[in-house]
C-alpha positions as CSV (number, residue, x, y, z in Angstrom):
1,X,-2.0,-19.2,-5.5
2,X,-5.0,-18.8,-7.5
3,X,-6.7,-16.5,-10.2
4,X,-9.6,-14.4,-10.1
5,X,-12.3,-14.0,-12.5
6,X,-12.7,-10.5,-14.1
7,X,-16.3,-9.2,-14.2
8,X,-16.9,-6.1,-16.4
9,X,-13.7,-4.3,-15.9
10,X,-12.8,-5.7,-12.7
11,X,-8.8,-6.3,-13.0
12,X,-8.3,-3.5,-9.9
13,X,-10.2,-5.6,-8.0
14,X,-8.7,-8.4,-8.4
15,X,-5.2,-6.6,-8.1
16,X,-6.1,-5.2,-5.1
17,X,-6.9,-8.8,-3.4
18,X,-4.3,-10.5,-4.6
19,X,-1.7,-8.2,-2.6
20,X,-3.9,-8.3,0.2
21,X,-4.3,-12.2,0.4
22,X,-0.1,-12.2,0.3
23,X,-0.1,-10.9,3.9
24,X,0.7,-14.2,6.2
25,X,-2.0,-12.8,9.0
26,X,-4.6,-12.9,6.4
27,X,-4.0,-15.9,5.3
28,X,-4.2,-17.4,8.7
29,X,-7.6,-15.7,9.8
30,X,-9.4,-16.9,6.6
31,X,-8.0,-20.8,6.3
32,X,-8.7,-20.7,10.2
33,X,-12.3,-19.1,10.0
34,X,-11.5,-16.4,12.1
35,X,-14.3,-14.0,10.2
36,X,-16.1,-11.2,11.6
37,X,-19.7,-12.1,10.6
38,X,-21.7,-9.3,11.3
39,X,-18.8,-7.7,8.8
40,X,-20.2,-8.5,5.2
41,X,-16.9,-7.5,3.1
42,X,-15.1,-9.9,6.1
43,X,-17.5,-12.9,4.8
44,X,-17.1,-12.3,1.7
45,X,-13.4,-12.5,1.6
46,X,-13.2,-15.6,3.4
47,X,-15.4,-16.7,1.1
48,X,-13.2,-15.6,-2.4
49,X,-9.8,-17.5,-0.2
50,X,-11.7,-20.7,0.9
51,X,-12.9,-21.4,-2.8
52,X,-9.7,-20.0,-4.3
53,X,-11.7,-17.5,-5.9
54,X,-14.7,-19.6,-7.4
55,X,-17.2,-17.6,-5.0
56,X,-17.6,-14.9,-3.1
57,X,-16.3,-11.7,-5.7
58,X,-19.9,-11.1,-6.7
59,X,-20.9,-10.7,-3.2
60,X,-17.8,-8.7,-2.6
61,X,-18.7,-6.4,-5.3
62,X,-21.7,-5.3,-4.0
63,X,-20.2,-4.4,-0.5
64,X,-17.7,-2.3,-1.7
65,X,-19.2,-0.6,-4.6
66,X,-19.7,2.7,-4.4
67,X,-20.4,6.0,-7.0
68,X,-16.6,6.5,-7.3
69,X,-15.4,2.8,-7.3
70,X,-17.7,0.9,-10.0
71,X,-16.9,-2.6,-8.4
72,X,-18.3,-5.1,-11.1
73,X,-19.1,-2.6,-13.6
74,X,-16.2,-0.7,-14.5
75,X,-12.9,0.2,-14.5
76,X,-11.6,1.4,-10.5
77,X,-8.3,2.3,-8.6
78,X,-6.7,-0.8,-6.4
79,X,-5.0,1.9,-4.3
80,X,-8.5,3.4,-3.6
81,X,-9.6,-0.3,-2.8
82,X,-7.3,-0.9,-0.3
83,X,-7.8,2.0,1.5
84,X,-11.8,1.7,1.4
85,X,-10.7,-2.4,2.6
86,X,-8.0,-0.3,5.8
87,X,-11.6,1.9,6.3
88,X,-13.8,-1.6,7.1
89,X,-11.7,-4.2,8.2
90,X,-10.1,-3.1,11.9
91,X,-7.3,-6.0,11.7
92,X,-6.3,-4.6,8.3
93,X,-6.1,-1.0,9.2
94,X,-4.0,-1.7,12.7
95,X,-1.6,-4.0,10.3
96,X,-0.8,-1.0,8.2
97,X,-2.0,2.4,9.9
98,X,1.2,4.4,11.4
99,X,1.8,7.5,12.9
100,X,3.6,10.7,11.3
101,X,3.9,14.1,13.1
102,X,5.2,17.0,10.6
103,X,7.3,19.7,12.6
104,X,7.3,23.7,11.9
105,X,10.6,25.2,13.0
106,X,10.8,28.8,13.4
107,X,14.2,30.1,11.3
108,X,14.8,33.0,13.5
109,X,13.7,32.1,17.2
110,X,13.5,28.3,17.2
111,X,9.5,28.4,18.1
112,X,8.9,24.8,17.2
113,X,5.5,23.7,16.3
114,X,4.9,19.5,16.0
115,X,1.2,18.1,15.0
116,X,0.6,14.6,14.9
117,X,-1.4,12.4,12.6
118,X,-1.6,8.2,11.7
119,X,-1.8,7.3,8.0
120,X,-2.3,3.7,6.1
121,X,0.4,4.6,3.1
122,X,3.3,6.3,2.6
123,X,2.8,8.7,-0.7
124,X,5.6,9.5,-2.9
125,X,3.8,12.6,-4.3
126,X,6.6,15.1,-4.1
127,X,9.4,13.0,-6.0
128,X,9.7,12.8,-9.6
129,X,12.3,11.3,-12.0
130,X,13.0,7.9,-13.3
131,X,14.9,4.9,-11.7
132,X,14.7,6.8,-8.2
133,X,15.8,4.2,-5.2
134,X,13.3,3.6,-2.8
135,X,15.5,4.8,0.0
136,X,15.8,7.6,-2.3
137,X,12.1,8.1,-2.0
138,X,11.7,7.7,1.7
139,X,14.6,10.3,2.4
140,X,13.6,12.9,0.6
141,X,10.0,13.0,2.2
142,X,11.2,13.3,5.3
143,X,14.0,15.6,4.3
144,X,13.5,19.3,5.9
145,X,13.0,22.1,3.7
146,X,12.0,25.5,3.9
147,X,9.4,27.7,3.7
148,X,10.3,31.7,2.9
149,X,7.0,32.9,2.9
150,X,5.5,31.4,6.5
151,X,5.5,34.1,9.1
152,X,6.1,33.0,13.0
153,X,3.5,34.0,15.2
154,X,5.8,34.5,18.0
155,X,8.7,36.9,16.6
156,X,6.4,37.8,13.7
157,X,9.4,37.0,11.6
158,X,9.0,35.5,7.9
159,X,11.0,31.6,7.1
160,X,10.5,28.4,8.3
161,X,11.6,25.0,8.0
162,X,9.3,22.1,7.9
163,X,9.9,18.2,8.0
164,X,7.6,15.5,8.4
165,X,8.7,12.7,10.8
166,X,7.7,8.5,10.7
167,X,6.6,7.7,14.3
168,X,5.9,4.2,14.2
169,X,6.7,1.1,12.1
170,X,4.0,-1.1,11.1
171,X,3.3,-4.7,10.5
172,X,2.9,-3.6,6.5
173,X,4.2,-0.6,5.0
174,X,2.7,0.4,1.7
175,X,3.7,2.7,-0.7
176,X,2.3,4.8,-3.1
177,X,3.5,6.0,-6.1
178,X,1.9,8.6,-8.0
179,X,0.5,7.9,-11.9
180,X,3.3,10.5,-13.2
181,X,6.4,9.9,-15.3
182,X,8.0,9.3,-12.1
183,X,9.7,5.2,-12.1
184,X,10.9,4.0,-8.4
185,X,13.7,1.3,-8.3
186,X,12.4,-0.8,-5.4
187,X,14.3,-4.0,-3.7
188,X,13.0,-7.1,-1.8
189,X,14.7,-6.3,1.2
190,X,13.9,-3.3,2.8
191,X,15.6,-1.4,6.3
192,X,13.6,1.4,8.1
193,X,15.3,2.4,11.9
194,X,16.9,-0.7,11.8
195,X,13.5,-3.0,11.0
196,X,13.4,-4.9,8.5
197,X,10.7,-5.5,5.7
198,X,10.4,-7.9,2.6
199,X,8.5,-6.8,-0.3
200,X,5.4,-9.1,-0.9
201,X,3.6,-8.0,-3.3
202,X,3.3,-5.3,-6.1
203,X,0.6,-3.8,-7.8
204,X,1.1,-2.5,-11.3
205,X,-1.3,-0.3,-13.8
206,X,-0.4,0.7,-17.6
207,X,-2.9,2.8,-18.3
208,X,-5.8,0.1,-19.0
209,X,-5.0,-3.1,-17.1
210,X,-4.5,-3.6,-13.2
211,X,-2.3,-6.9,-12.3
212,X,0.2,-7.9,-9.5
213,X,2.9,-9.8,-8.8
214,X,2.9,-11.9,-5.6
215,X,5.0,-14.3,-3.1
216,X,4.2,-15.5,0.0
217,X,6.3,-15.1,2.9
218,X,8.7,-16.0,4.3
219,X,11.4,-14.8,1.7
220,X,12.6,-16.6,-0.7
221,X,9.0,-18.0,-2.0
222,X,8.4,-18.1,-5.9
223,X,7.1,-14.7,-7.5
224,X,3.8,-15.5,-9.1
225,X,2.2,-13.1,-11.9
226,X,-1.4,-12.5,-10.8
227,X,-3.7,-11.2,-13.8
228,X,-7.0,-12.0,-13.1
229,X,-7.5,-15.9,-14.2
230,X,-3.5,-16.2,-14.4
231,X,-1.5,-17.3,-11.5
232,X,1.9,-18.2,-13.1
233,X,4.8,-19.0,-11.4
234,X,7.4,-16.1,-12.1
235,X,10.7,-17.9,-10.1
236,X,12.1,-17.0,-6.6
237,X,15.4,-15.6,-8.7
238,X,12.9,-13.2,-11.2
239,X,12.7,-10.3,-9.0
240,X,9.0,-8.7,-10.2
241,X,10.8,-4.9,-10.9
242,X,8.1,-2.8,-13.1
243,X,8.0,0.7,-14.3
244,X,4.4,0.3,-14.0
245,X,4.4,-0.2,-9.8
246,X,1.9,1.8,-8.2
247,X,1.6,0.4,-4.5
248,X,4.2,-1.6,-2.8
249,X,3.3,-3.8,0.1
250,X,6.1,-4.5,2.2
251,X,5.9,-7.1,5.2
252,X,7.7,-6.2,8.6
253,X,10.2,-9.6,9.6
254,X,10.4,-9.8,13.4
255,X,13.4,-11.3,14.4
């Protein structure tokens, strides 16, 4: 584990690293040189893991910075960060991308209507509340629920019931929680249709300061606090739980 320098605001930054260096597949593609090179953000973060941080951010910077995400000169969104990194890196975006279809059910005839889609995160935009279990979370996005005002095209009848449905299971599922009041209990073992995930890494906010805490895999590793500079050894047994969690990356076991 190492620490990375803050430049001008750039905590989200280095938050946003951080989780993404705790995935074992990254890890192996940059301590074995396996780097796009005609990629510049690619380079560059082989660069930032083969110093341990001493080069390569400026460089970074300036390949990710755009008018909405100040890299090196302000203050940014790691959630927006990780994204823009699923957008440019192919390896990245296959590791995490999944596929969702939501389904339109007809109350009154049964017309059913299914479209499909692939997304990189899984929101948590329509729960609120405090302490709310993760499986909590996940069930009541893909609970049905209905919808008086929708008129079938078939019978021309109004009420509906929609639902939206996980399709696939990827390598690493990440969540996103909203910057509301809402609080998520989360766990380090995680169970989706019977696969099973360990959390390693979590990205936190407070309003003015971006930091995450991190473990390598497999589980069991030591926690580490990651806050730009710090990397401090938080203790396999000092489970990282934070009202201040705003992504989740968990890490698919295959067994």
């Amino acid at each position: 584990m190492f620490g990375l320098h803050n430049y001008n605001g750039s905590c989200w930054v280095n938050a946003a690293l951080q989780s993404f260096f705790r995935i074992p597949e990254v890890q192996t593609r940059y301590t074995e040189g396996q780097v796009d090179k005609k990629n510049i953000i690619d380079v560059c973060l082989a660069r930032i893991w083969k110093s341990r941080g001493e080069d390569g951010l400026r460089d970074f910077f300036e390949a990710v910075r755009t008018d909405t995400m100040p890299a090196g000169r302000g203050i940014g969104d790691s959630h927006e960060l990780l994204q823009y990194l699923c957008d440019k890196l192919p390896f990245l975006d296959e590791m995490c991308r999944f596929k969702i279809a939501h389904s339109l059910k007809c109350n009154t005839c049964g017309e059913k209507n299914i479209t499909h889609d692939s997304v990189i995160e899984f929101p948590f935009d329509c729960v609120e509340g405090r302490n709310i279990p993760l499986s909590n979370c996940i069930a009541k996005t893909v609970e049905p629920y209905t919808i008086d005002e929708w008129v079938c095209e078939k019978c021309k009848n109004s009420g509906g019931t929609r639902q939206q449905l996980i399709g696939t299971f990827p390598k690493c599922m990440v969540f996103h929680a909203p910057l509301s009041n809402t609080s998520i209990d989360y766990s380090s073992i995680l169970v989706l249709n019977k696969k099973k995930y360990a959390l390693s890494s979590v990205v936190c906010y407070n309003g003015a300061h971006w930091w995450t805490y991190g473990r390598n895999m497999p589980p069991g590793s030591s926690w580490y606090v990651l806050d730009d500079q710090s990397a401090r050894e938080h203790g396999p047994k000092q489970f990282p739980r934070s009202s201040n969690m705003r992504l989740l990356i968990y890490y698919r076991l295959d067994e």
